[in-house]
One Martini backbone bead per residue (centre of mass of N, CA, C, O) as a GRO file, in nm:
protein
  386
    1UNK     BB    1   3.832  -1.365 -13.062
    2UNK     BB    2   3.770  -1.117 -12.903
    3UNK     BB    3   3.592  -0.942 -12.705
    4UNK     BB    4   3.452  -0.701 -12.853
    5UNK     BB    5   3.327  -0.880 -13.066
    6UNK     BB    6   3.175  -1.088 -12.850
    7UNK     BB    7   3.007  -0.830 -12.766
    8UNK     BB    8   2.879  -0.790 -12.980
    9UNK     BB    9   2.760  -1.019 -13.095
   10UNK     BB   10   2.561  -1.032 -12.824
   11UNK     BB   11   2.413  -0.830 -12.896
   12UNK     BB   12   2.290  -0.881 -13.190
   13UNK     BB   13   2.133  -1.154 -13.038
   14UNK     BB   14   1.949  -0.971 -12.849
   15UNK     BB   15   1.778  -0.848 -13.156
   16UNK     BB   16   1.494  -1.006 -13.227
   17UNK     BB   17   1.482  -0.891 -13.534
   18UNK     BB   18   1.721  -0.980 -13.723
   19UNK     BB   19   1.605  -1.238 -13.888
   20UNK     BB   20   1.367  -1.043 -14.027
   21UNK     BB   21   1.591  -0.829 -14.139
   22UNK     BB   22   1.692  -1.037 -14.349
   23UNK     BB   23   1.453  -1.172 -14.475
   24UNK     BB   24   1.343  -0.868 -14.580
   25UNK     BB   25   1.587  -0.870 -14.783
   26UNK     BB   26   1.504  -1.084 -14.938
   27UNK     BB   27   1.296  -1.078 -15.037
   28UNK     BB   28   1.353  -0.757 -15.175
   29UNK     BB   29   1.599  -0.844 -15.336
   30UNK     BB   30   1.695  -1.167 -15.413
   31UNK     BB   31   1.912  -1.255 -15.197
   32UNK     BB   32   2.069  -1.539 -15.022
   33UNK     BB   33   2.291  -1.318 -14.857
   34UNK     BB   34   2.275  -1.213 -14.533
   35UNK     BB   35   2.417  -0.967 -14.321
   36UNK     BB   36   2.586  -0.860 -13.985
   37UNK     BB   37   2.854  -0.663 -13.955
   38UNK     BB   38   3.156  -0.628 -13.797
   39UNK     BB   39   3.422  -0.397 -13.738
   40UNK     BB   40   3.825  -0.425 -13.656
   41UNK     BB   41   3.935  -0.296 -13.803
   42UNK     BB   42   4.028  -0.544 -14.062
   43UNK     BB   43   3.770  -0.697 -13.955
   44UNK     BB   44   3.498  -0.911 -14.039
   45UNK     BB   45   3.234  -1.009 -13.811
   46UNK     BB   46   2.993  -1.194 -13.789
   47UNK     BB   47   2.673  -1.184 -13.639
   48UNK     BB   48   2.449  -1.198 -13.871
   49UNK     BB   49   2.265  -1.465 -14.073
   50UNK     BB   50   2.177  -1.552 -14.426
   51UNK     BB   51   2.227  -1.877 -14.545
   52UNK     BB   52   2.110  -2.002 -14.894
   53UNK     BB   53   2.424  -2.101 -15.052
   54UNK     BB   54   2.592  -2.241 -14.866
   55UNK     BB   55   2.876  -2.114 -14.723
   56UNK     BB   56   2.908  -2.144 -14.385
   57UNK     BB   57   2.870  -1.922 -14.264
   58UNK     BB   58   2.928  -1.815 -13.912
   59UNK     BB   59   2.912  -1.701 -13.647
   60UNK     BB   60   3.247  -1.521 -13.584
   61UNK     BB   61   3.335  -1.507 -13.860
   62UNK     BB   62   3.464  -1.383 -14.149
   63UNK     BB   63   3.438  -1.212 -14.421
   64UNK     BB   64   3.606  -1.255 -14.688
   65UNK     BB   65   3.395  -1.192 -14.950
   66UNK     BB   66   3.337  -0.835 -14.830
   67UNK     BB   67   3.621  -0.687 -14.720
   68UNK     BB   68   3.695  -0.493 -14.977
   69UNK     BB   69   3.445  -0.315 -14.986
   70UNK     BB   70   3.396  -0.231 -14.697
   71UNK     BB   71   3.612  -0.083 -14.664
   72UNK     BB   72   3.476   0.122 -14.874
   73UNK     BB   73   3.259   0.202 -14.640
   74UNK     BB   74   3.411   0.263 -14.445
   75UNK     BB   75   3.549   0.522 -14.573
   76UNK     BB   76   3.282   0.674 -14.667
   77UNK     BB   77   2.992   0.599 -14.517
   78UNK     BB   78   2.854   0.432 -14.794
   79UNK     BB   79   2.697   0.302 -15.001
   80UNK     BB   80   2.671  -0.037 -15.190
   81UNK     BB   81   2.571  -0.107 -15.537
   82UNK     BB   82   2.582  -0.430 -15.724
   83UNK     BB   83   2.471  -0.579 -16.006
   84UNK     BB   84   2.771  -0.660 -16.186
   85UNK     BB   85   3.064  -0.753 -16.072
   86UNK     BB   86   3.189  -0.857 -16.357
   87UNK     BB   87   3.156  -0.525 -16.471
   88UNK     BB   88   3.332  -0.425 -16.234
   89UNK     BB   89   3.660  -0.350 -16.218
   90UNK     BB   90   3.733  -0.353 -15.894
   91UNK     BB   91   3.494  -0.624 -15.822
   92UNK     BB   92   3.532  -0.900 -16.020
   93UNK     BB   93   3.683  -1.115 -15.825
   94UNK     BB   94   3.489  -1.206 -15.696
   95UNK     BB   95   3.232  -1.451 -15.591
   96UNK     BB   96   3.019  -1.269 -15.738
   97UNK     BB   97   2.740  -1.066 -15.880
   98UNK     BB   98   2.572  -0.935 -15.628
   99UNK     BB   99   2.542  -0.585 -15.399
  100UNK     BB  100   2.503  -0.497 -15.108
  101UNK     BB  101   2.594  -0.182 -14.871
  102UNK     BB  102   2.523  -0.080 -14.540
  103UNK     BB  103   2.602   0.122 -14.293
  104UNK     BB  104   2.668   0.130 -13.944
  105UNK     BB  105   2.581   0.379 -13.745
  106UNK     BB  106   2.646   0.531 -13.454
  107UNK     BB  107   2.469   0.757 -13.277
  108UNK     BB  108   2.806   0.910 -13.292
  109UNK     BB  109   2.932   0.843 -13.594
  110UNK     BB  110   3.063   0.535 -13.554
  111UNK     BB  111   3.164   0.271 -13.707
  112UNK     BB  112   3.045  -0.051 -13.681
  113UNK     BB  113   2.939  -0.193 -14.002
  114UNK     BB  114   2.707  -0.395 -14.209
  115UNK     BB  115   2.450  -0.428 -14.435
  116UNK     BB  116   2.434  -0.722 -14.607
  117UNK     BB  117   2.444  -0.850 -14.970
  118UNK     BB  118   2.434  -1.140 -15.174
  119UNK     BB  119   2.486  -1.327 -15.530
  120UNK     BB  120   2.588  -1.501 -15.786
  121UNK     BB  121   2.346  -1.366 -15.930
  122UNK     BB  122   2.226  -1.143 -16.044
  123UNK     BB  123   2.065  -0.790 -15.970
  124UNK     BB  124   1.837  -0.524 -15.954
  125UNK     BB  125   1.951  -0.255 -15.683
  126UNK     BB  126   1.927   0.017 -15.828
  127UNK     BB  127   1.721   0.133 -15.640
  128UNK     BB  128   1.554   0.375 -15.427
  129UNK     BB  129   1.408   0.136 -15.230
  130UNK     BB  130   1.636  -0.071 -15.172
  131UNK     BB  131   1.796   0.136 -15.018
  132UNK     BB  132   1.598   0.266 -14.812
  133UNK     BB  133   1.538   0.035 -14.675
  134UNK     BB  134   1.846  -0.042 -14.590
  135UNK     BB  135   1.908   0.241 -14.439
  136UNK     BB  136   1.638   0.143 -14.221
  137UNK     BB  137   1.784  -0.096 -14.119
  138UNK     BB  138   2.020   0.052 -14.005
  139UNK     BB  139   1.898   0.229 -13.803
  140UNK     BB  140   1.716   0.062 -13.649
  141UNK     BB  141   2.016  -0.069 -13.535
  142UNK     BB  142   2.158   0.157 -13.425
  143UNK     BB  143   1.940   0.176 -13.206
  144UNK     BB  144   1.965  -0.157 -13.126
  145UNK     BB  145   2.232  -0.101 -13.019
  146UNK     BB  146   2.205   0.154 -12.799
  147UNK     BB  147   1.994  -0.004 -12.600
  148UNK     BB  148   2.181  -0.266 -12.538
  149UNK     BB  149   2.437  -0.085 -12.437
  150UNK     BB  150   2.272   0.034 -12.237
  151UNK     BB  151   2.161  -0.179 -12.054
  152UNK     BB  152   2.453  -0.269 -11.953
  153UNK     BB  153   2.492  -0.013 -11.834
  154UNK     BB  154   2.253   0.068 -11.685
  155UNK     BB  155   2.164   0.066 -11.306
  156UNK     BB  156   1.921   0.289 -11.325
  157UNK     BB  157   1.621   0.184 -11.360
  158UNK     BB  158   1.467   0.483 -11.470
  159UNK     BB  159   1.647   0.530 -11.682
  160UNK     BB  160   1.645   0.264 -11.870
  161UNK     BB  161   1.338   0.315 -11.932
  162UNK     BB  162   1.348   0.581 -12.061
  163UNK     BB  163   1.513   0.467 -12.300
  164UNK     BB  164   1.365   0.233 -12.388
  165UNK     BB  165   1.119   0.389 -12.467
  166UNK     BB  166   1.240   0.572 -12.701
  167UNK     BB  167   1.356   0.360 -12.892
  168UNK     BB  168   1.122   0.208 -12.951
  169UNK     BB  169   0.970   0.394 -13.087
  170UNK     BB  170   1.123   0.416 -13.320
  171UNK     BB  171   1.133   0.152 -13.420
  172UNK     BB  172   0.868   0.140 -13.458
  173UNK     BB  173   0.826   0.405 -13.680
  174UNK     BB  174   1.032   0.269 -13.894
  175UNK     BB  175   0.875   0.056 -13.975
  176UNK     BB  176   0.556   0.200 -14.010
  177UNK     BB  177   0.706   0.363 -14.263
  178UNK     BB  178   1.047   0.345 -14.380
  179UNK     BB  179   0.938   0.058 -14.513
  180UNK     BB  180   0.657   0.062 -14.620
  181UNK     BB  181   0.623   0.311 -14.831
  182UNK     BB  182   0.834   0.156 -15.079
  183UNK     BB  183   0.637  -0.088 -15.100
  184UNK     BB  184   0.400   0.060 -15.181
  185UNK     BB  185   0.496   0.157 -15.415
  186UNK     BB  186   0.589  -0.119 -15.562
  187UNK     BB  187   0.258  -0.205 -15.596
  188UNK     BB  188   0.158   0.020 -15.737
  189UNK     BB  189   0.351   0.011 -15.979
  190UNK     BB  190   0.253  -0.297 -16.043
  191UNK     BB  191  -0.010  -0.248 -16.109
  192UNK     BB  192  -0.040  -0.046 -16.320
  193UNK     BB  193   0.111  -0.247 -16.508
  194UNK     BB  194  -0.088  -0.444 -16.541
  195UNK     BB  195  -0.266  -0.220 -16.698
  196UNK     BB  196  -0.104  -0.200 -16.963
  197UNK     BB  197   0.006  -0.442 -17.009
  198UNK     BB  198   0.049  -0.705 -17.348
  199UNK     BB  199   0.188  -0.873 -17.274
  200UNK     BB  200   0.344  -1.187 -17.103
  201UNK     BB  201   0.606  -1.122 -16.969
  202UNK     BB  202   0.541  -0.822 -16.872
  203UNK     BB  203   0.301  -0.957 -16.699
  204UNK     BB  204   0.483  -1.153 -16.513
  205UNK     BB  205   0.676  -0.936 -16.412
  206UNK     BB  206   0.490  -0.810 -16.258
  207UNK     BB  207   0.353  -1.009 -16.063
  208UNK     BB  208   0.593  -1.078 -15.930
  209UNK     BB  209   0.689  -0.778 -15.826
  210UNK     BB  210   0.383  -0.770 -15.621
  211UNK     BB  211   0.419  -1.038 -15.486
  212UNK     BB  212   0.692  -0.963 -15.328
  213UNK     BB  213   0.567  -0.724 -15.190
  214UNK     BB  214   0.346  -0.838 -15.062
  215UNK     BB  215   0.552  -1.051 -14.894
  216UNK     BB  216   0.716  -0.802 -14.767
  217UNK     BB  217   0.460  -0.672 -14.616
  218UNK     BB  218   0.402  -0.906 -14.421
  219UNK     BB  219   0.652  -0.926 -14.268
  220UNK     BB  220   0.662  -0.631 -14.174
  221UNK     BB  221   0.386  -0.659 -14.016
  222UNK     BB  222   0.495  -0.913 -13.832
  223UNK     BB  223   0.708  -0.712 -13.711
  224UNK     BB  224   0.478  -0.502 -13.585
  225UNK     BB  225   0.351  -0.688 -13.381
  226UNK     BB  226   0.587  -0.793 -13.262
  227UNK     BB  227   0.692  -0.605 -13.142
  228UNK     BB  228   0.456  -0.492 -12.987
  229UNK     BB  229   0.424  -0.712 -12.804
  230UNK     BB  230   0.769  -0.766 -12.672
  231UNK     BB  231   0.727  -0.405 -12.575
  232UNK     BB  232   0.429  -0.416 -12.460
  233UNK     BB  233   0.210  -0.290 -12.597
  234UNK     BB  234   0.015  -0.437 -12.833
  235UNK     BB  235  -0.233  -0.520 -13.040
  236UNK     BB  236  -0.413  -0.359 -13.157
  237UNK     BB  237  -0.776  -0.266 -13.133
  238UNK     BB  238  -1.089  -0.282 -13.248
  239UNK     BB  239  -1.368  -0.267 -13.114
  240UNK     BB  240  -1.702  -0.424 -13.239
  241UNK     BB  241  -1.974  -0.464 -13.424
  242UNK     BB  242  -2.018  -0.785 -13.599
  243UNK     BB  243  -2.201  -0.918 -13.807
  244UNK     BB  244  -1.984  -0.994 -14.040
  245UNK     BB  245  -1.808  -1.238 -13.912
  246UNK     BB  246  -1.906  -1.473 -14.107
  247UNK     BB  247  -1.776  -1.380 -14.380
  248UNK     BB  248  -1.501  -1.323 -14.324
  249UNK     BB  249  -1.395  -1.602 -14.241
  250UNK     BB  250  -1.510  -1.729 -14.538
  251UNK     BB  251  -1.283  -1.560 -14.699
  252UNK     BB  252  -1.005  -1.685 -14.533
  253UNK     BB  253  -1.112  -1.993 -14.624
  254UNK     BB  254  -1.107  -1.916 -14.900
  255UNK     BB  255  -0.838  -1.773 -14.975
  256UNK     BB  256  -0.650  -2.049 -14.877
  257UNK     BB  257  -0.777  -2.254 -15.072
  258UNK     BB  258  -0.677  -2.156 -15.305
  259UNK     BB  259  -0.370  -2.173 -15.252
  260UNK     BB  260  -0.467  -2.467 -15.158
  261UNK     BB  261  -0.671  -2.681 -15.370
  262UNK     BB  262  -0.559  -2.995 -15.260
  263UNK     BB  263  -0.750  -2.903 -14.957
  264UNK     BB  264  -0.931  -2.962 -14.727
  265UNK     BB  265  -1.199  -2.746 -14.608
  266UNK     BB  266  -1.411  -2.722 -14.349
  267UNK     BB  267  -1.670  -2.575 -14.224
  268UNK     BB  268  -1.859  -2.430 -13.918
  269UNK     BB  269  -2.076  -2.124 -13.933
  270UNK     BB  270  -2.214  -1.949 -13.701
  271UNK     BB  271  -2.380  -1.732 -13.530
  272UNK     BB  272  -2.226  -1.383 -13.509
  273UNK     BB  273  -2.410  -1.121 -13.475
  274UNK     BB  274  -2.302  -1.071 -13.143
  275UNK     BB  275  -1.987  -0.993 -13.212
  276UNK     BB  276  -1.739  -0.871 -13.025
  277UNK     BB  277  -1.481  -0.681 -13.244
  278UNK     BB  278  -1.184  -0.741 -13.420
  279UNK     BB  279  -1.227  -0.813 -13.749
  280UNK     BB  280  -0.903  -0.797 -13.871
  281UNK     BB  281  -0.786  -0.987 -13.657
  282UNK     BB  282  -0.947  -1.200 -13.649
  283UNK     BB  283  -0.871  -1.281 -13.930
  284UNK     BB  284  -0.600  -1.323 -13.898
  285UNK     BB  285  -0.573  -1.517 -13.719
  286UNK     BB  286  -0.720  -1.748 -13.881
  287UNK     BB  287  -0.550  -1.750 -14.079
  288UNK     BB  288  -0.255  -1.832 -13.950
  289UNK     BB  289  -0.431  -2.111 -13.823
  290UNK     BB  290  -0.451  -2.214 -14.113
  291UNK     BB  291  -0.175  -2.215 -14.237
  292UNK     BB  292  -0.088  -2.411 -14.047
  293UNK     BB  293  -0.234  -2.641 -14.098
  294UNK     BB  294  -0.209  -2.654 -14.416
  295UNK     BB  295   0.098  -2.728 -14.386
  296UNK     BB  296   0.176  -2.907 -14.116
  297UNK     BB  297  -0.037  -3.126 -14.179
  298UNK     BB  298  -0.212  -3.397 -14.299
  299UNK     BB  299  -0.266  -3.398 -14.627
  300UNK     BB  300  -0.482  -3.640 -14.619
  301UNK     BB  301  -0.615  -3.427 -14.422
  302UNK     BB  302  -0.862  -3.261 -14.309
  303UNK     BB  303  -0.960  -2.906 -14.232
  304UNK     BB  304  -1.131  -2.777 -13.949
  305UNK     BB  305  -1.385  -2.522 -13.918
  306UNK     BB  306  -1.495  -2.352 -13.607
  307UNK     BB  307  -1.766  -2.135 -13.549
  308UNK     BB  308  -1.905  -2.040 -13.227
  309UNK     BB  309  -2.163  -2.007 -12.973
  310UNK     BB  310  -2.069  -2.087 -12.591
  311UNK     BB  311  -2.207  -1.966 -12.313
  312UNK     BB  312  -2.129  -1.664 -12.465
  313UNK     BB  313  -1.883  -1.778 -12.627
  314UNK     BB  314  -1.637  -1.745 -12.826
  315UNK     BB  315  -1.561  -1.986 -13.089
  316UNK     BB  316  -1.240  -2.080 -13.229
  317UNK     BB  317  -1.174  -2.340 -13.480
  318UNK     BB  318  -0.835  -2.550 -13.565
  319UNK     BB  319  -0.807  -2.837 -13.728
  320UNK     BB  320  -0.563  -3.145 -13.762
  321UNK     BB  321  -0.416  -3.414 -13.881
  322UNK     BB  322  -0.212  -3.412 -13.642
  323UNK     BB  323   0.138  -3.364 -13.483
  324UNK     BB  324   0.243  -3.229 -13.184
  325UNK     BB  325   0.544  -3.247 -13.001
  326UNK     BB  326   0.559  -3.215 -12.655
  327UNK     BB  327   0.792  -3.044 -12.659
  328UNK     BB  328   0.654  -2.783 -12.815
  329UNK     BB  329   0.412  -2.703 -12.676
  330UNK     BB  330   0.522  -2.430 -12.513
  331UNK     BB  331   0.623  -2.275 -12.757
  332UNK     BB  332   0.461  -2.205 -12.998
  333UNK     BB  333   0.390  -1.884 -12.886
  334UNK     BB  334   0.670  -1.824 -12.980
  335UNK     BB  335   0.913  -1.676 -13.116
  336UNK     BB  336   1.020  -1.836 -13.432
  337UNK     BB  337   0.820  -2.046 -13.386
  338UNK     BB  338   0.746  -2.411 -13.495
  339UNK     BB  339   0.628  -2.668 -13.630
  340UNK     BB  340   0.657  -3.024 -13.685
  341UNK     BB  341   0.670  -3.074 -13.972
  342UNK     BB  342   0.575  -3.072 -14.278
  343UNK     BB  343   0.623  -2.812 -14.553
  344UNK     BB  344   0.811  -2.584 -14.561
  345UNK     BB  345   0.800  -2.224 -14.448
  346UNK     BB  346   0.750  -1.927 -14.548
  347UNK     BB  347   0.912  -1.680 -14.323
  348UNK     BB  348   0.913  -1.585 -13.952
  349UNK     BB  349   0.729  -1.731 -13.715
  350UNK     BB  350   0.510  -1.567 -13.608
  351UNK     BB  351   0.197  -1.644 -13.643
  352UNK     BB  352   0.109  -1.776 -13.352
  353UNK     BB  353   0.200  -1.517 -13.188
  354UNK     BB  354   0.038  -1.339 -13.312
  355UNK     BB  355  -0.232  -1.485 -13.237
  356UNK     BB  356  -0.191  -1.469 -12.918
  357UNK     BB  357  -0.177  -1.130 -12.922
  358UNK     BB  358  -0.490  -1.132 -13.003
  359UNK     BB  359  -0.619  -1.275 -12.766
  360UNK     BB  360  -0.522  -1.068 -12.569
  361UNK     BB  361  -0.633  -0.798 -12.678
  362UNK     BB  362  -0.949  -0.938 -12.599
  363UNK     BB  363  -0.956  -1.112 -12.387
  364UNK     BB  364  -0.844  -1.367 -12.486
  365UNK     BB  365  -0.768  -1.725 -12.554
  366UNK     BB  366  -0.490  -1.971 -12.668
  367UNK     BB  367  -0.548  -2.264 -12.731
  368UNK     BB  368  -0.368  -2.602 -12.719
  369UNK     BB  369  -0.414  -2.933 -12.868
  370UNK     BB  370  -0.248  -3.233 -12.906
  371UNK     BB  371  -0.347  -3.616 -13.035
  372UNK     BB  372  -0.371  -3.942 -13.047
  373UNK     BB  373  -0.610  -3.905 -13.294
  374UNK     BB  374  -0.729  -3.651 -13.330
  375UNK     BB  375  -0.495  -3.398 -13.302
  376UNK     BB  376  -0.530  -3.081 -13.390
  377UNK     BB  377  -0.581  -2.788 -13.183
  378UNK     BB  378  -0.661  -2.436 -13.211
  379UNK     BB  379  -0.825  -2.225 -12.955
  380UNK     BB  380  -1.021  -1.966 -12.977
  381UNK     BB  381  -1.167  -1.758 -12.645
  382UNK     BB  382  -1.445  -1.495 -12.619
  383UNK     BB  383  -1.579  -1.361 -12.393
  384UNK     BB  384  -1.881  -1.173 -12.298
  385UNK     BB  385  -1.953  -0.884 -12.226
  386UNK     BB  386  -1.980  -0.663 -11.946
   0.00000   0.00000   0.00000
């Protein structure tokens, strides 16, 4: 492998929303393997990988795989999306069913590699949804592909900031719009659906298509509170007098019981009642810090849940009889950062990041103790308003 790919390379892992943009490829398309390739003359080779099909694929191969299709997106510079690779005349010989890829084109119009993603089993890919998803995940790699070739080149602190302000923005507006937009097209669409369908076949895969675009959704949100926090911005709040504060968390710790019904969860939420904040954040919060108790946590221990107003602080605990690790105690609230143990969990690791973005954004913070035999406790704590 050449300096020029190595080179690519460490730009592609750089650019920490890669994993996130992976992650929301599978949720939103059903494929098991996406990848961000680099091309150099005629060769394809891997900058970042998602491969749940055990392909071997590690970033710096080749991809042999999807070589002969790519050519034609480098020569065309235009997408490709087969459904049924067995079916097109052309691309039979593969060893798979299903693929998509959009060209990744530097924002000088130089092509840079492809966006692709592909499964032995077939998949419906040719809506009109899921390629302007896949081409606004290239748009926004091409903008933090020059973001980052720009931070390496340039030496004068004040340029540096100035381009890098102003791709953020990008970046962001991509995210909250180029992305949302689609999926909500797809959950309304599946609504309706349910309204009308009478039979059970299609009326349950109207609710997985529901199912499936509301966890693309929430990934979507948790990349876009991520961006916002590791950007600088901070995840915005709407402070406001909450009475009904205790309410909305009795819904939070309802929701999560349903999901989980064999899962014990006690809560004791005190009055709450002259609590200021933004609601449906500490709502978030607490999902985030429930759910990870409800995975992590030790399955045949209670999680409890406590709301109370202490010296005028604001204070809300999430417990469960686990034990986290001592060494991983410090990383706990960075990105794509897990506990370890319980059972794994779909998602993107960022949900503790975000709880802790949400928690500085109140002016308070969380912290984390486990201890045997204690356990492990996460608490928010919220000083009084001065």
């Amino acid at each position: 492998m050449g300096q020029t790919a190595a080179a690519d390379i460490a730009t592609i892992s750089r650019i920490s929303a890669v994993p996130a943009v992976l992650q929301v490829i599978g949720e939103l398309t059903g494929l098991r393997f996406a990848a961000v390739a680099r091309v150099i003359d005629n060769t394809w080779i891997a900058c970042a990988v998602l491969d749940r099909l055990d392909y071997g694929v590690q970033v710096g191969d080749e991809l042999q795989l999807v070589s002969t299709l790519s050519d034609e997106i480098r020569r065309g510079q235009q997408s490709v999306v087969i459904d049924k690779v067995s079916e097109d005349p052309l691309s039979r010989d593969h060893p798979f069913e299903s693929y998509i890829a959009v060209p990744i084109l530097r924002t000088d119009g130089r092509f840079f590699g492809t966006l692709c993603a592909l499964d032995p089993d077939p998949a419906p890919l040719k809506s009109s949804t899921i390629r302007s998803t896949m081409e606004s995940f290239a748009r926004m790699l091409s903008l933090q592909i020059e973001t980052e070739e720009n931070l390496q080149r340039t030496e004068a602190a004040s340029i540096k900031e100035r381009k890098t302000t102003e791709l953020r923005e990008q970046f962001i507006a991509v995210l909250g719009h180029d992305l949302r937009n689609p999926l909500f097209a797809i959950s309304a669409g599946a609504e309706m659906l349910l309204r009308k369908v009478k039979d059970p076949a299609n009326e349950q895969r109207a609710r997985h298509i529901l199912t499936s675009a509301r966890r693309a959704t929430k990934l979507v949100d948790d990349v876009l509170d991520f961006a916002r926090g590791s950007l600088g911005r901070g995840i915005p709040v709407n402070i406001e007098p909450c009475p009904d504060l205790g309410d909305v968390l009795r819904h939070v710790i309802a929701e999560i019981q349903s999901i989980h019904p064999k899962r014990i969860i006690q809560s004791s939420i005190g009055d709450l009642s002259d609590i200021h904040c933004d609601r449906e954040r500490v709502a978030q919060l607490l999902s985030n810090l429930l759910a990870n108790a409800v995975v992590h946590g030790d399955p045949d221990g209670a999680v409890e849940v406590s709301a109370q107003v202490k010296n005028g602080h604001f204070v809300l605990s999430v417990k469960n009889q686990g034990l986290i690790a001592e060494d991983a105690l410090p990383h706990l609230f960075q990105p794509y950062s897990r506990p370890t143990g319980g059972t794994p969990q779909a998602g993107l690791g960022l949900g503790l990041y975000i709880a802790s973005q949400i928690a500085q954004s109140h002016g308070g913070k969380l912290e984390v103790e486990s201890t045997e035999p204690q356990g492990t406790t996460f608490t928010f704590s919220l000083p009084p308003r001065t």
